[in-house]
C-alpha positions as CSV (number, residue, x, y, z in Angstrom):
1,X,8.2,10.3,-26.3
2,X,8.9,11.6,-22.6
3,X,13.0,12.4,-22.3
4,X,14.5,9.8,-20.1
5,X,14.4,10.5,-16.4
6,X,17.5,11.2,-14.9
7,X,17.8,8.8,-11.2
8,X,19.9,9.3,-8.7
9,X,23.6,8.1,-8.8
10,X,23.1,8.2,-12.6
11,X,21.2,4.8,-12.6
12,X,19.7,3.6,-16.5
13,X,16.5,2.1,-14.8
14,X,14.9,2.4,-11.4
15,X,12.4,-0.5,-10.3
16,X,10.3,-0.8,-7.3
17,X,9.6,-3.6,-5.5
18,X,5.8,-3.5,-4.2
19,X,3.3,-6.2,-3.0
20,X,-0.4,-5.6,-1.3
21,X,-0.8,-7.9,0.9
22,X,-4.3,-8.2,1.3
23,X,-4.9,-11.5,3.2
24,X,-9.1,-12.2,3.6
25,X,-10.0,-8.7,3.0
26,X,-10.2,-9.2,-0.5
27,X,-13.2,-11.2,-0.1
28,X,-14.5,-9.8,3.3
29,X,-14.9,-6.6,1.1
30,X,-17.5,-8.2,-0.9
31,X,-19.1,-9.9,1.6
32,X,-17.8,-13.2,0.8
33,X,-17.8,-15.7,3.9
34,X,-16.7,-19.4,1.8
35,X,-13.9,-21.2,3.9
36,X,-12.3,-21.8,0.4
37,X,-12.4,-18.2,-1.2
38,X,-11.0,-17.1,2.0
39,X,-8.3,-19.6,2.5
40,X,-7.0,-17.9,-0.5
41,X,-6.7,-15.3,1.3
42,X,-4.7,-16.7,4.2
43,X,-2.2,-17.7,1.7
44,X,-0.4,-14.7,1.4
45,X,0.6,-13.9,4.7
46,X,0.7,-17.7,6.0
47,X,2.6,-19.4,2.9
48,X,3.4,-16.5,0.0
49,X,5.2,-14.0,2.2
50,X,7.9,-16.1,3.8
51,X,8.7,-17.1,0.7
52,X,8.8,-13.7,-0.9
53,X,11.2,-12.2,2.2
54,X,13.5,-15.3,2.0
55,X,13.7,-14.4,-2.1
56,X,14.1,-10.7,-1.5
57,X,16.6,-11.1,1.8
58,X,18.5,-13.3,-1.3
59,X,18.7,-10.3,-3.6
60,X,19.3,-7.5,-1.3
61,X,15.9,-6.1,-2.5
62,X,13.8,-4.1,0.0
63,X,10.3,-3.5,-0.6
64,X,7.4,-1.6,0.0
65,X,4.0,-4.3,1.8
66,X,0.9,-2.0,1.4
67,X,-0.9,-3.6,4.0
68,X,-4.1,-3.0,5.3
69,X,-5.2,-2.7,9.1
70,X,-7.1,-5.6,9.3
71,X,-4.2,-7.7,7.9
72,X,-1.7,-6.0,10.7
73,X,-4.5,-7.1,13.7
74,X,-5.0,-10.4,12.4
75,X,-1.4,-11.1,11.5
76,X,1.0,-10.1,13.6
77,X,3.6,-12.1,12.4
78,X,4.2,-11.1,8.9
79,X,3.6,-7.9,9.9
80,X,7.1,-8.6,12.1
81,X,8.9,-10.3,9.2
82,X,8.2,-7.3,7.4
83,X,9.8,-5.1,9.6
84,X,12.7,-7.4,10.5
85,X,13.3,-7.7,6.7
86,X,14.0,-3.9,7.1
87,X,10.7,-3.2,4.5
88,X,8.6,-0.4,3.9
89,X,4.8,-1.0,5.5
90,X,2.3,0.7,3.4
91,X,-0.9,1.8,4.0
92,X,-4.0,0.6,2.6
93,X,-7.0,0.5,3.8
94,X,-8.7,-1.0,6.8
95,X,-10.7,-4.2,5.1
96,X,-10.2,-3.5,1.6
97,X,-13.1,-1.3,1.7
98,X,-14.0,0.6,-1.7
99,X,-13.2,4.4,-0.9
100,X,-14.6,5.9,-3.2
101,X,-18.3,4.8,-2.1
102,X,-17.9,6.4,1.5
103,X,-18.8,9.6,2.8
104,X,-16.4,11.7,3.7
105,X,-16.4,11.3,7.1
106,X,-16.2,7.3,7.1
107,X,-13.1,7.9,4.3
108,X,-11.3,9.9,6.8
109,X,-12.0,7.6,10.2
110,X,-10.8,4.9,8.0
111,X,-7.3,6.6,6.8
112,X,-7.2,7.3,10.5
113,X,-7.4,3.9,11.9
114,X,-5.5,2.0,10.0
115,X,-2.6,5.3,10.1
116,X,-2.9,4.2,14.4
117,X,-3.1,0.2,13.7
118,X,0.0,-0.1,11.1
119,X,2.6,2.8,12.9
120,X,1.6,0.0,16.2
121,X,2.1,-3.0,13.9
122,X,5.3,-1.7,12.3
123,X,6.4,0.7,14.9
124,X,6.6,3.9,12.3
125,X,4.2,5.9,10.8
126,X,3.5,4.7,6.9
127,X,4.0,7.6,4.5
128,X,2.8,5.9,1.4
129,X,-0.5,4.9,0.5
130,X,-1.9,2.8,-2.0
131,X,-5.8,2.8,-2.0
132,X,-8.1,-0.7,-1.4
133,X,-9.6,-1.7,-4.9
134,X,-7.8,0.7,-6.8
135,X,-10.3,3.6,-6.2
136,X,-9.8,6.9,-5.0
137,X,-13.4,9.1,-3.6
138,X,-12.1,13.3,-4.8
139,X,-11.0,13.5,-1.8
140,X,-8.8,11.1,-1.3
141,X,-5.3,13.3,-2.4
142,X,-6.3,15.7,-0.2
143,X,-7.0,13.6,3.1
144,X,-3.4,12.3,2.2
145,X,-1.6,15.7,2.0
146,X,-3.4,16.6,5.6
147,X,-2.6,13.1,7.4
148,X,1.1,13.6,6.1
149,X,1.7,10.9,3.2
150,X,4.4,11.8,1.4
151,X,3.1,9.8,-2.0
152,X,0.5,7.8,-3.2
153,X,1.0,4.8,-5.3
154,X,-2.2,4.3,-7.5
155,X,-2.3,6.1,-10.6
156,X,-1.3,3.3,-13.6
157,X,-0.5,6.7,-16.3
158,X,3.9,6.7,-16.4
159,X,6.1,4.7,-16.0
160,X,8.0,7.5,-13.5
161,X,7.4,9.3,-10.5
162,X,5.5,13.1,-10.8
163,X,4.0,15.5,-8.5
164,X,0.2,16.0,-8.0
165,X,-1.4,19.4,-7.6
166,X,-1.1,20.9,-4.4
167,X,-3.4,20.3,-1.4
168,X,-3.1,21.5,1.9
169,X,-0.2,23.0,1.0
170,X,1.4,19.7,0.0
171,X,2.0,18.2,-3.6
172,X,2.4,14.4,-3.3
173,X,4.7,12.2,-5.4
174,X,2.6,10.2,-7.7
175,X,4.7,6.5,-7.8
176,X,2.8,4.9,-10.6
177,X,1.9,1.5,-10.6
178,X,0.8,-1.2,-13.3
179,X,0.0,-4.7,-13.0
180,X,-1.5,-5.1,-16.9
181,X,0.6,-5.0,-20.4
């Protein structure tokens, strides 16, 4: 077994508080048009997320929305209770799309829009990343490094933080994630 990792303030436990709030995209990403599956959907940012702030405002808890573009356009609003609530706004994504079936070139405009949509929506640039569907192209890392993320929260490996391998001269921090025992 892994030592324990030492946090700051000598801390026992560190926990992140993370949430993708994905609106219709979800479905849009596989072509799904229902009125029902995508009511789902609106859920999140229409009924779940107030409810989530006013819970987390409770606690004192900040946390990290990994949003994508398409969510900031169409909802403007959470995307201001977010920032009010003094959160983190990650990126992810434009429409959920799967990344790792573009080309290169369609992975990178991509990054680049929704980098341009969220700083507007949240009025700072996001320097975390969490990737639509869970799935990375080999290039993703490295698109990261040269649009100046800072880390990427997708790999489900550790339970704490590491470094990936350098590119473009940068080594991101690795924030695992999990969301299956």
């Amino acid at each position: 077994m892994a030592p324990a990792p030492r946090w700051p303030g000598d801390a026992r436990a560190a926990c992140a508080f993370t949430f993708d709030l994905d609106a219709e995209t979800l479905w849009m990403a596989r072509d799904v048009r229902e009125p029902v599956a995508l009511s789902q959907g609106r859920f999140g940012p229409v009924e779940a997320l107030p409810r989530i702030l006013h819970l987390l405002a409770a606690a004192g808890i900040r946390a990290t929305f990994f949003v994508p573009a398409w969510v900031a356009e169409h909802y403007p609003d959470a995307m201001k209770a977010i920032v009010t609530g003094h959160h983190e706004v990650g990126c992810h994504g434009d429409e959920h799309e799967r990344v790792s079936e573009l080309e290169a070139a369609r992975e990178e405009a991509i990054l680049t829009k929704s980098l341009e949509t969220l700083t507007r929506h949240a009025g700072r640039r996001p320097t975390g990343y969490r990737a639509p569907s869970w799935q990375l192209s080999p290039r993703t890392l490295g698109l990261l490094a040269r649009h100046g993320f800072e880390y990427s929260s997708n790999m489900m490996d550790r339970l704490t933080p590491y470094l990936h391998p350098r590119e473009a001269g940068v080594a991101l921090v690795e924030i695992p994630v999990s969301w299956v025992l």
